[in-house]
N, C-alpha and C positions, 0 to 999 in steps of 0.2 A: 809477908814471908811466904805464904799459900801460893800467892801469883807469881812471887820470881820463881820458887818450887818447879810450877806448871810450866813456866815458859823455860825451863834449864832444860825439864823433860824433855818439851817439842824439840828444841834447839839439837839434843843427843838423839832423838828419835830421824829429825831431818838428818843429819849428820851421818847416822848411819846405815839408811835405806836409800837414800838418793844415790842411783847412778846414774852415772852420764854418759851423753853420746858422743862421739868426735863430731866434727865439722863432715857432713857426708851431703855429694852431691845431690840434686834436685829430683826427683822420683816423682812419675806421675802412674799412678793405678788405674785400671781397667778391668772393672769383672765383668761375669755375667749379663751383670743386670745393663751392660754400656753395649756389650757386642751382642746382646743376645744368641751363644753359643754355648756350646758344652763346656766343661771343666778346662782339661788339661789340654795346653799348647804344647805339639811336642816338635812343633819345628817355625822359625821365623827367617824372613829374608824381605828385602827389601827391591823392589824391581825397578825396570827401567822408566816408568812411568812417575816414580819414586814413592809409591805408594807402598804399606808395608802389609806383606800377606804371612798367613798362620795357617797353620796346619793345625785343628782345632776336633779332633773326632772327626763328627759326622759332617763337619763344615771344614770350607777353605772361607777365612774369612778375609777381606779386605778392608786396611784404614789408610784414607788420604790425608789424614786432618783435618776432615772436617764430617762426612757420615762414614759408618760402618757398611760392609755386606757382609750376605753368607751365602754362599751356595752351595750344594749338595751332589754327591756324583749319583750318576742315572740308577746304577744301582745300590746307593744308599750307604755303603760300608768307610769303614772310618781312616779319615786319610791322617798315614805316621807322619808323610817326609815328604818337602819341595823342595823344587829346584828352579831357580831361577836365569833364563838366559834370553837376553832378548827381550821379544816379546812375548814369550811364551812362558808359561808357570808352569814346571813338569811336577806331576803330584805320585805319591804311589800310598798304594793302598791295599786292601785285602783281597790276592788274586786280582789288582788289578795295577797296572798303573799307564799314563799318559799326560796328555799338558790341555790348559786352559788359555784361552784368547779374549783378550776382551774386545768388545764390539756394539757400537749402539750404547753406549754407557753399562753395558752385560758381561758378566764372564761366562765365557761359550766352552765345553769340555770337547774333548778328542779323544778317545781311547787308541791306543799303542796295540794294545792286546787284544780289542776285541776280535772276537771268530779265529784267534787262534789258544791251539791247547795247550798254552806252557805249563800250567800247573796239573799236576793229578789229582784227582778227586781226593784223594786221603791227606796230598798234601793241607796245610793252615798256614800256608803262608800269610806275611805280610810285610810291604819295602818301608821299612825303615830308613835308609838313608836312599840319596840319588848323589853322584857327584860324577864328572867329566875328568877324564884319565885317556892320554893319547889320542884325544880325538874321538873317544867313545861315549857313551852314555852308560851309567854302572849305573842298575837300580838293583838292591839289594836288601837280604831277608837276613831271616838268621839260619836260614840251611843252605841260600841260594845265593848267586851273583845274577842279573840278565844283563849282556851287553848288546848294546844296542847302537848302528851306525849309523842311523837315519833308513835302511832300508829293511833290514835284517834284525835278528833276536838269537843270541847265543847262550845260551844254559850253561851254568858251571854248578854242578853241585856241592856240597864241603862234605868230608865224610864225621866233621865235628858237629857243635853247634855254635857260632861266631857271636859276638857283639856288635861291632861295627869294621869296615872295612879303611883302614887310610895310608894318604898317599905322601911320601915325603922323598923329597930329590929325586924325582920320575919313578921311582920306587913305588908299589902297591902291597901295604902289610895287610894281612887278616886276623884279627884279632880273634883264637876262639875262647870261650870260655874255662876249659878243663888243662889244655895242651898249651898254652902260650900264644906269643905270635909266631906268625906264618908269613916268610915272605913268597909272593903270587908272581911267576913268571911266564904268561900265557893260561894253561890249564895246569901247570906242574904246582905247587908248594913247596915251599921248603922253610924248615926251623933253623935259622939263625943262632948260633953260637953264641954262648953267652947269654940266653935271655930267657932259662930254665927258669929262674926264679918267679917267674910269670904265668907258671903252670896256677891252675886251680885259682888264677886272680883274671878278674873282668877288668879289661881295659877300657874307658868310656874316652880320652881323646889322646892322640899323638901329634905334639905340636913340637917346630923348630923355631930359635930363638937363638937370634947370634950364633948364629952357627952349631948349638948344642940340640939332641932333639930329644925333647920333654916327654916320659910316659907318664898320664895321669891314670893311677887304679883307682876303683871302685873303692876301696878299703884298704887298700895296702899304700897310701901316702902317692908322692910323686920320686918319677926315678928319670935318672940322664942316661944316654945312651955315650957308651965310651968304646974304645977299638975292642976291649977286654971283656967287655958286659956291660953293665946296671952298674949304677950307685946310686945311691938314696941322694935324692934334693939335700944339699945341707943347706937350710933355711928353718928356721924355730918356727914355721907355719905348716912344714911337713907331720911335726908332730898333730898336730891340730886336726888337718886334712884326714887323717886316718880314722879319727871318730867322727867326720861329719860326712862321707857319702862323696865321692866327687862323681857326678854324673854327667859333666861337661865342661870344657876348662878353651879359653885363647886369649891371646899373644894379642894386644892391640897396643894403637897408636898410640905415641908418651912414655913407653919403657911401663905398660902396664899389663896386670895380667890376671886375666879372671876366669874366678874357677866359682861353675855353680854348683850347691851343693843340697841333698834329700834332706836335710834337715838343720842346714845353718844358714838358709838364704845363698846371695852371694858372697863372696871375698873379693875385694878389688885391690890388689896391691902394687905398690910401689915399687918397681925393681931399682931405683934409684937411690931410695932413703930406707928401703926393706921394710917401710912402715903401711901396715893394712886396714882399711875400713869393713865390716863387717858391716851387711844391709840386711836385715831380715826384719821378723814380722813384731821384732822389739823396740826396733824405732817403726820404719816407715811400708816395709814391704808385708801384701797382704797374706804370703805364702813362704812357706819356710824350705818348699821344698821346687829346686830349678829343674827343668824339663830340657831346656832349650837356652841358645843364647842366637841373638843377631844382630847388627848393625845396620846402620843409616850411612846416609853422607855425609854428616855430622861427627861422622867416629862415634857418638851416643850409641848406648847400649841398649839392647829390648832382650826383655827377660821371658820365655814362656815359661809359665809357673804352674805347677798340680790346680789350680784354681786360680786364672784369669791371668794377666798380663801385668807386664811394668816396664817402663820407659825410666830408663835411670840416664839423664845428664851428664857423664864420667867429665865431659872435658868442655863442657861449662867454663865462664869464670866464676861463676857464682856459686858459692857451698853454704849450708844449710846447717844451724843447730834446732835439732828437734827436741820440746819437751812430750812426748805423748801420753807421762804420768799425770801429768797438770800441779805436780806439787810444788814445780819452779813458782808457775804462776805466769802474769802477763810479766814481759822484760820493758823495762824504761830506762837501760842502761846499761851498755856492755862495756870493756874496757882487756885490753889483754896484759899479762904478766908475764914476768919469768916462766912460771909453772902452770901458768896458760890462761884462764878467764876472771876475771872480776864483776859482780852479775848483781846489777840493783832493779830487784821486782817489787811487786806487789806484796807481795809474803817476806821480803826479808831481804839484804845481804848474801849472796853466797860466793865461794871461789871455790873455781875447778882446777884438780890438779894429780896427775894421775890417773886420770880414768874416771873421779871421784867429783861430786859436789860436797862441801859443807858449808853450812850455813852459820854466818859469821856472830858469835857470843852478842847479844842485845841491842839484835840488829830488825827482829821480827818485826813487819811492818810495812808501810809500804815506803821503797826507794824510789828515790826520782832521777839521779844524776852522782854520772861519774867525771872525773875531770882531773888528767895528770899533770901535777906540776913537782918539774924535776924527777924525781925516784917517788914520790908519793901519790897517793890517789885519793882526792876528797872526795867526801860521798855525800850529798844532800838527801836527805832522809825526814822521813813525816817528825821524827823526833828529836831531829838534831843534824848537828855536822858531825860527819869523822874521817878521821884521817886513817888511810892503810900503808903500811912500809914496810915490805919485804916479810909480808906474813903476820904481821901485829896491828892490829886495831885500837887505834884510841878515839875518844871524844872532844871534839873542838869545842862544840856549843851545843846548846840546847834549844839555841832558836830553832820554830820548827817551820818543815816543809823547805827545805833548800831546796828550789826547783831547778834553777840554773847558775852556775858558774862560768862567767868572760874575763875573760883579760881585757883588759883595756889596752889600746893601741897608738897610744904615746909613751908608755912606762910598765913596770912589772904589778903594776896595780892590779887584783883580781877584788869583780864585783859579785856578789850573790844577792838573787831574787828569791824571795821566802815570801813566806801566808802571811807577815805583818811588814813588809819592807825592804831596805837594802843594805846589808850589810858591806864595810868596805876593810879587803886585805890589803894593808898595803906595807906588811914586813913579812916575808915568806919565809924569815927565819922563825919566826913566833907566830903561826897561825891560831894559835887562843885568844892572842890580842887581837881584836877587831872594834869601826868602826858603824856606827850606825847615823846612817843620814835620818835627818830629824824632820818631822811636819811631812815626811810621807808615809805613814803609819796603814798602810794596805797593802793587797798581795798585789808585788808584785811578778811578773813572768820573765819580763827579760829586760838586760842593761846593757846600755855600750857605752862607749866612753873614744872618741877620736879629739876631741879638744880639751887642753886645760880648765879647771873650774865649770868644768859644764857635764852634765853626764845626761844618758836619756832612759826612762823607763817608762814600760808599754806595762800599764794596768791587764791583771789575769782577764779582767772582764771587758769593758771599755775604759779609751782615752789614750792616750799620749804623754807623758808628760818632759819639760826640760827644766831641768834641776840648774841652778847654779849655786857656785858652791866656793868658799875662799881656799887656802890651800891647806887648812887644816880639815878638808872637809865638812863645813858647818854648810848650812842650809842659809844660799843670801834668799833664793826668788825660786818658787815655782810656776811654771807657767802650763797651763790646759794647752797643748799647740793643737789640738783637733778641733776642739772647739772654739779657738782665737781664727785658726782654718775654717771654719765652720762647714766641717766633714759631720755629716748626719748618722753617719753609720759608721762608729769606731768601735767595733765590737773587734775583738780577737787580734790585737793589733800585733803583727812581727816585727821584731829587729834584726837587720839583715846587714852584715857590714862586707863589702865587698872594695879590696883595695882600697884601704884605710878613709871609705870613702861609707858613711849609714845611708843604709835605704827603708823604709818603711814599709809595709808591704798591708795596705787597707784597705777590706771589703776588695779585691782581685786588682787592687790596684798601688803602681809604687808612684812615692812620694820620697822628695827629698827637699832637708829645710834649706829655707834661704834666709839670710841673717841679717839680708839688708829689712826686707819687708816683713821679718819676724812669723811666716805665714809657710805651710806647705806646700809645695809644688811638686808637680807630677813628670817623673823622669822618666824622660824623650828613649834611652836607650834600654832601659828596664821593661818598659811599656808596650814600646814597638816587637821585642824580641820573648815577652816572657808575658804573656795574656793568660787569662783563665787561670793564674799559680795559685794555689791557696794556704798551699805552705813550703817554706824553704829552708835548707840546712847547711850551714856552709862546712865544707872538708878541708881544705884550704886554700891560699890565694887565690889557687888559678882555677878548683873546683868545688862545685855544689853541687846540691840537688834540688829539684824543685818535683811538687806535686801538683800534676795538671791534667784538670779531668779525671780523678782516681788514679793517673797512671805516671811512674817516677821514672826521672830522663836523669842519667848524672850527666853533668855540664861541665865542660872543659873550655875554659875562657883564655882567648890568646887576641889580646891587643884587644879591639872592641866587635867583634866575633866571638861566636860562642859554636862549639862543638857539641851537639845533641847526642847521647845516647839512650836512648829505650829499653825500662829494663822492663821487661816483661810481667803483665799483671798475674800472670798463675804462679808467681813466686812470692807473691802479699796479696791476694786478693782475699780479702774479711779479715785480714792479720794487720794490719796498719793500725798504731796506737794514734787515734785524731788528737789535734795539736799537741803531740808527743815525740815527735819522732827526733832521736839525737844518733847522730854517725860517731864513732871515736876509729881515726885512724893510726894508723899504724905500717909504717915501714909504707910498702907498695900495697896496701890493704885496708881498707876501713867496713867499719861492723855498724852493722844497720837493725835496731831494736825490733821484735814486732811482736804479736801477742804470745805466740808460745814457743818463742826462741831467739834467734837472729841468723843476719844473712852478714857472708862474708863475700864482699866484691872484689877483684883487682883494682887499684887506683889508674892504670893507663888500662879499664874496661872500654871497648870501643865494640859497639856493634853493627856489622853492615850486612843491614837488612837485606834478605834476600828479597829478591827485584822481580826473577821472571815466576811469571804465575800461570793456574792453568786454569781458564773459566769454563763451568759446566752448566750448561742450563736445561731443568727438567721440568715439565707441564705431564701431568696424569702417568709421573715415574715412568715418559717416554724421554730418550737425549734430544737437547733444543740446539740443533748448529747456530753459530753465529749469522743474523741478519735472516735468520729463517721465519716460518709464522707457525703462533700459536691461537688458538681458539680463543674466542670471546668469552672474557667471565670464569676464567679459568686461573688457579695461581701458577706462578711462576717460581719454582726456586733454583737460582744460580747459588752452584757452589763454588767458592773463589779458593783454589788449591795452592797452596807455596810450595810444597813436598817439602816443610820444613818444620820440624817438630819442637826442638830447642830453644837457645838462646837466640837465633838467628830470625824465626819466625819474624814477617813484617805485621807491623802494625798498619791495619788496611781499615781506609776508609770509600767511599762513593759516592755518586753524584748522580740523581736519577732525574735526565730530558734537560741539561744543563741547572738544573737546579740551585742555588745561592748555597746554600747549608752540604757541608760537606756532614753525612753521615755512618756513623762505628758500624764497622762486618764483625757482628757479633758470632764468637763460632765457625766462622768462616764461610756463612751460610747468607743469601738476602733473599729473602720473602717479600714478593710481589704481589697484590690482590686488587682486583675492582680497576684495574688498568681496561683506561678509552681507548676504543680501534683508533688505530693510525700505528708510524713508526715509532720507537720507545731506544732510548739510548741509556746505557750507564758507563761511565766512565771509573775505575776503580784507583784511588790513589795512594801510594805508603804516605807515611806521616812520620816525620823524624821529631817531633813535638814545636818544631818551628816552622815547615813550612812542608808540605804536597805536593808531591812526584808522582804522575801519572804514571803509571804501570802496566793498565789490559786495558778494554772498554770489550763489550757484549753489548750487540745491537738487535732487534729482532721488531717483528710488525704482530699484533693483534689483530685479529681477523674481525670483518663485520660481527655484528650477533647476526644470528641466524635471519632475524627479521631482517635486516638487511641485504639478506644473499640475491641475486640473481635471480633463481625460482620464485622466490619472496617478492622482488621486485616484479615481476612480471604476474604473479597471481594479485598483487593490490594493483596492479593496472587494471587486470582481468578483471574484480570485484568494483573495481570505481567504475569501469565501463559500465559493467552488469548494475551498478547502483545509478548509475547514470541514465542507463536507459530505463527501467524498472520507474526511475523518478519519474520519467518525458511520459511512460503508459501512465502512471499514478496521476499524473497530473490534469495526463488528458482524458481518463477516466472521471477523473474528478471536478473537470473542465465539464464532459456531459453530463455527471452527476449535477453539477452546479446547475445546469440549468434546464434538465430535468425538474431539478428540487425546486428552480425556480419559479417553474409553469404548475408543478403541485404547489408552491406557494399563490401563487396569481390565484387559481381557481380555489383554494382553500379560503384566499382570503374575500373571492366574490362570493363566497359559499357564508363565509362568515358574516360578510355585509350583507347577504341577502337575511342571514339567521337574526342577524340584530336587527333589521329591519322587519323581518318578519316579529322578531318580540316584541320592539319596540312598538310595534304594531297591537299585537295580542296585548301589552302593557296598557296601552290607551284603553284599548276595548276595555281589559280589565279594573283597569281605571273607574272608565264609564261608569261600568255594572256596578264596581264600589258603588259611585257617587248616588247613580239610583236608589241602590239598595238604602245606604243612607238617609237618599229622601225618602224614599218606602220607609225606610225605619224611624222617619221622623214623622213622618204623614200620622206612624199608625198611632206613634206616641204620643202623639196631637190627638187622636179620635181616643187613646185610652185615657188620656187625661180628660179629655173632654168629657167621654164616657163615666170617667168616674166623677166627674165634677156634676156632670148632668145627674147619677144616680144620686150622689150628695143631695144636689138639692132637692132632688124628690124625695127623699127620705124626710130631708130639711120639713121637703111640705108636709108629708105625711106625720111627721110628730107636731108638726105645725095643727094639722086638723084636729092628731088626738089632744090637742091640750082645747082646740075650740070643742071638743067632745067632753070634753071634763067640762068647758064651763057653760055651755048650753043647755038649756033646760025644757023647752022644748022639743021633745022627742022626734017628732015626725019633721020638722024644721028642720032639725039637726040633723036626720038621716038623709033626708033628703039631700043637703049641702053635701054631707060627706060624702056618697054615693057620686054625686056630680065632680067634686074635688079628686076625687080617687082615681078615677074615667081617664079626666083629664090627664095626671101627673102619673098613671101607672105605668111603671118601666115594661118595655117589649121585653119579653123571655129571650127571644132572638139576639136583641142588640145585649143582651149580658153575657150570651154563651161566644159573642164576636169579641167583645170584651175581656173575655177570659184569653181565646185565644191568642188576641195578640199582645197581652199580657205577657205570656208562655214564649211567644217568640220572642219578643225582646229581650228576655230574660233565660231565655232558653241554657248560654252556658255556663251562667250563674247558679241557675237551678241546679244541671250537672253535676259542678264544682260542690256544691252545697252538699249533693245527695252523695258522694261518694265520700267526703268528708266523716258527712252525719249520717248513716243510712238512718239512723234510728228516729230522724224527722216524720212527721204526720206529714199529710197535704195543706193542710189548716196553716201548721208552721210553717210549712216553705212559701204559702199565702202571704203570712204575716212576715217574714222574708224579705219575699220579695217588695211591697208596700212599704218597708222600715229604709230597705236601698231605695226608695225612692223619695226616700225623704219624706215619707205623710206621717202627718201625726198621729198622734192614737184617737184625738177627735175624726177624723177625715179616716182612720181607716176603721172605725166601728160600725156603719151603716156598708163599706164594704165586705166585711165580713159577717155584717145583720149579727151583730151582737153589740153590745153595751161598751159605752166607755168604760166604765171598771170590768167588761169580760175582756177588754184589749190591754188593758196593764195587768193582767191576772194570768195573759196570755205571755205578754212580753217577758213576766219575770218566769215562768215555768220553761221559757224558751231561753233566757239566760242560764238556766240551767243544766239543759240542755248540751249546749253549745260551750259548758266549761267553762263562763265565763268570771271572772273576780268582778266583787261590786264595783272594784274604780273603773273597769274597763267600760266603754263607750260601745250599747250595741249595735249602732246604725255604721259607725265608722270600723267595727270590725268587719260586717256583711258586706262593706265597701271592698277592702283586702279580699275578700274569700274570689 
């Protein structure tokens, strides 16, 4: 009970806040932040060039359609009002005015006035308008007129203060602000009869129309001029006008007529059906208040506005419903009524009617599909079917997600694809009773049906499938036909029926079945004429639409030709619902879904592309003539101009040095970079989405890179010569160097041969000296051994004697003997101290080594040292040191300790190491 509460709320809260917009042509905005210029445009016109220039403050600005300019007058002051003739853009400005040329890709200024004194210093003038009157030029103020013949400047002064000046059946009015109008006959005035009521009211335009001539006032509505006076507009839009400001108002092509206004936007109405669109900043326009109006070739409208610009489409085919509340939602389905629209979004059900949306009682949700049969309109809804008749809503089913409803094209059979399957109408008297085909229990997208007992449905996700079916609709055979095909890629699959004939439309490619081989095959005329489509929508028999490349062509099929037309991406571009999109037409008209409204086409929509184009090519923001040269390494950007704003603009593609791939002119602009010296061509072709018409081509040459120039060339001549001859000195320098170095090598190397020879020499000798020295050192170790052997034994003999002393007994005997024994065997004092010495030598660096080791050795122990290296035992070296076998091991251990040394260690083989 809580949530139906809630949702009855929303349903009365949408109901009575949402208003609506009419169907209003196409509007494209332009601030600031696009022209980079000042606020308010207070004058627009369109020149021969077809390029559209603004009177913009401190700027004249220029747009081709494809970049902006701005230029400044010399002394800087804010330009009101141009004039357009020729080629010249006459400007006027404060105390000053004159015309601009353009030249070199530049607008070049002319001053009219300079170094003459038309103004007085106290005057503040400034030309508001400029306009041609018998052959003169009128540039005028609000105190002044200046007429101007091409040679001369004629002063008129008003003794009022005027608004603007206009001219109607060779006639010159002056409109002033306090006293009326004034008709201008030379320098005279005079006030017209009848048109007192205009005192104290500002006149902003005076237009003729069928013969009658329009005053538009500031605040006091609009009035006709009659033999008698004034009378008021009778039109129920007069009323209106008097609270919104009119400050600019014309009569344009179609029996239309627009008036802009300070604070209602514009008005564009209908003088045929008296019925009016109101554009301001509640749907699309960014400024509520009109400065300015002017026109294209196009008949389209350009708005200057208190802040920035707008391009309104008036005579377009294509009109526009804007939601820019967002409470609509995204549209997936539009439909028209008696009392005007039938609208299934995302958010719900709504019908418009009156001015008005409401959103249709238990409808909240999202809608997917509308589809009229006979006076009724079924609506497929996430929650159901229902049916709408003449303002009442009921509920069919409750199966959800009715994505799509067809007819079938043998009979009044209508099929529906839903989120579980297919449902099948086939009594349109009873649409509650329905059928459901059996064993295909998944969502499906779409159904057609051109043969009995067969139907065909294309899975939401992938597959194909063919139903057959007996005539009560039961389920005999499903068959997979993509994968009996064996298509790898059946994702997204469409059904397309075109002259009661299905086409398929899988992965960018069409398919149609053949019956005999059970299998898909790919259709020859489909294929050939409709490539790259990714989605299609048919309108009826003879038309469609197809989306190709992002960009929608409707198709007008006659016999097996097809008529292309391009509808332009800046009227869906980010608005297009993907695999969504449903047409419902109507009469000469069919409505095209998109995310935050729909578009209304003509059905006989035909567009021919404007053809001739103007190319401009710019390198360092200098103009590139055709087949001219620009600099190496430098960009290039051609701007490729149509002078056409609209529904007409072509769709232009290129071809850069014959290239294979035709490429999109995005913008209107192509960016060239890292281009090889040589010649460079591009060809520029329209695109009607079937086939490419050349148009312009822009040729031009890249210049060497600098290293390549001329000077260039001739200084690396100059440097290869200079390195050339530089080599021939280096070489022959190095050729005498060579053998220079060779003759220092010869004598280095007989300086060497004589040095190794000379060593080799001093080697031997030294050699020699060795070997001697050797045998000297053996010689002596011979006589020290001997020496000590000899003393041995004479010791030997002398303990020999004293033991024959112990045992003789005979005194004098005895002495005798020993005395002669002694004689004999006594060592020379000499031969012991030659003994010692070359002892000392032989052992010389032994000793050395010893004593810086040990200083703390005696003479005795390095004695006994030296004697232990020699291998003698403690027998053999006791009579050498004249002391005792036990004073020579008494000696040896007091010397091991000494010498540091541990009992295990060995001391003859340590003295060895030392």
């Amino acid at each position: 009970m809580k949530s139906i509460l809630l949702k009855l709320l929303f349903f009365l809260f949408i109901a009575s806040q949402i208003q609506a917009q009419e169907l209003l042509p196409f509007v494209e905005n332009y601030s600031k932040s696009d022209y980079q210029g000042d606020n308010q445009i207070w004058n627009v016109a369109q020149g021969k060039d077809n390029a559209m220039y603004f009177a913009n403050n401190h700027y004249l600005l220029r747009y081709d359609g494809v970049i902006w300019e701005k230029y400044t007058l010399p002394n800087k002051t804010i330009i009101r009002s141009i004039l357009i003739e020729g080629d010249k853009i006459y400007s006027g400005s404060y105390k000053e005015f004159g015309y601009w040329y353009r030249k070199q890709g530049k607008m070049h200024y002319v001053s009219i006035t300079k170094n003459l004194r038309l103004f007085d210093e106290k005057d503040n003038e400034e030309i508001w308008k400029i306009f041609r009157f018998n052959g003169s030029l009128y540039f005028q103020s609000f105190n002044d007129v200046f007429i101007y013949n091409g040679k001369t400047i004629k002063k008129i002064k008003f003794p009022f203060l005027i608004s603007y000046c206009f001219f109607i059946d060779q006639n010159l009015y002056v409109a002033s602000v306090q006293d009326g109008i004034f008709k201008m006959n030379g320098k005279r005035i005079a006030n017209p009869k009848g048109l007192n009521i205009l005192k104290n009211t500002v006149v902003h335009a005076i237009e003729k129309y069928k013969n009658e001539t329009y005053i538009f006032t500031q605040k006091k509505g609009v009035f006709i001029v009659e033999k008698k006076g004034l009378r008021p507009w009778n039109n129920p839009l007069n009323e209106t006008l008097k609270s919104t400001t009119i400050n600019v108002a014309k009569f344009i092509k179609g029996d239309k007529l627009i008036i802009g206004t300070g604070n209602k936007g514009v008005i564009i109405l209908d003088l045929n059906s008296n019925l009016y669109k109101n554009i301001d900043r509640n749907n699309v326009l960014m400024n509520n208040s009109i400065l300015s109006i002017g026109f294209d070739k196009e008949d389209d409208l350009w708005l200057g506005l208190d802040n920035g610009i707008a391009h309104v489409e008036v005579n377009s085919p294509i009109s526009f419903f804007y939601d820019n509340s967002g409470i609509l939602g995204s549209v997936y389905s539009v439909a028209t009524t008696n009392k005007g629209y039938l609208i299934a979004s995302n958010h719900g059900i709504f019908e418009f009617g009156s001015g008005r949306f409401n959103m249709l009682p238990n409808t909240q949700g999202q809608g997917w599909n509308i589809t009229k049969i006979g006076t009724k309109y079924i609506i497929g809804h996430n929650d159901g079917t229902f049916s709408y008749d003449n303002g009442s809503l009921s509920k069919i089913n409750g199966v959800s997600g009715g994505w799509n409803l067809s007819k079938s094209s043998i009979n009044n059979t209508y099929f529906q694809s839903t989120y579980s399957g297919i449902l099948v109408y086939d009594d349109l008297s009873n649409l509650s009773h329905y059928k459901i085909i059996k064993d295909l229990a998944k969502p499906i997208k779409y159904v057609a049906q051109n043969k009995k007992n067969e139907i065909w449905a294309a899975d939401n996700y992938r597959g194909l499938y063919r139903v057959l079916l007996d005539d009560d609709y039961k389920t005999k055979k499903i068959e997979n036909v993509t994968q009996q095909s064996k298509i790898k890629n059946d994702f997204g699959i469409k059904i397309f029926e075109f002259r009661k004939e299905i086409l398929f439309l899988i992965d960018n490619s069409w398919y149609t079945y053949n019956s005999i081989t059970n299998k898909l095959e790919e259709n020859e005329l489909f294929n050939a004429n409709f490539r790259n489509v990714s989605d299609v929508v048919a309108i009826d028999e003879d038309h469609f639409m197809v989306l190709q490349n992002g960009i929608l062509y409707h198709i007008y099929a006659t016999g097996n030709k097809f008529v292309w037309n391009i509808i332009q991406e800046k009227y869906y571009k980010g608005k297009l619902i993907n695999e969504n999109l449903r047409i419902f037409k109507n009469d000469n008209h069919y409505l095209l879904n998109l995310d935050d409204g729909f578009i209304s086409l003509q059905l006989k929509y035909e567009n021919k592309q404007h053809k001739a184009l103007r190319v401009e090519g710019f390198s360092d923001n200098v103009l590139i003539a055709d087949n001219s040269k620009i600099k190496f390494n430098k960009e290039l950007k051609i701007n490729v101009i149509s002078g056409m704003y609209g529904a007409s603009k072509p769709n232009l593609f290129y071809k850069l040095n014959k290239s294979k791939d035709f490429t999109p002119i995005s913008d209107g602009v192509i960016l060239l970079n890292n281009l090889s010296s040589g010649y460079h061509s591009i060809v520029i072709y329209k695109h009607d989405g079937a086939s490419y018409e050349k148009v312009e081509d822009f040729s031009f040459k890249v210049a060497q890179p600098w290293y390549f120039s001329l000077w260039m060339i001739l200084l690396y001549l100059f440097v290869i010569a200079a390195v050339l001859f530089l080599y021939y000195k280096w070489n022959k320098l190095r050729y005498t160097q060579k053998l220079k170095l060779q003759a220092e090598e010869l004598k280095h190397q007989r300086e060497i041969l004589e040095m190794e020879l000379k060593a080799e020499n001093e080697l031997n000798v030294q050699e020699y000296e060795k070997h001697i020295l050797e045998l000297e050192l053996q010689t002596k170790s011979s006589e020290v051994a001997g020496k000590s052997l000899s003393i041995a034994k004479q010791s030997e003999m002398i303990e020999n004697i004293q033991n024959i002393l112990d045992s003789e007994k005979d005194f004098n005997k005895l002495k005798s003997e020993i005395k002669k024994a002694i004689k004999i065997n006594e060592v020379n004092k000499h031969e012991w101290e030659i003994f010692e010495t070359n002892l000392n030598q032989i052992h010389n660096e032994f000793i050395i080594n010893l004593t810086k080791k040990f200083p703390s050795l005696t003479p005795k122990d390095i004695k006994l040292c030296v004697y232990l290296k020699m291998n003698l035992s403690s027998k053999e070296i006791a009579p050498l040191m004249n002391i005792s076998f036990r004073g020579v091991e008494l000696h040896r251990y007091r010397l091991r300790k000494k010498l540091n040394l541990n009992q295990d260690e060995n001391l003859s083989k340590f003295l060895l190491t030392v």
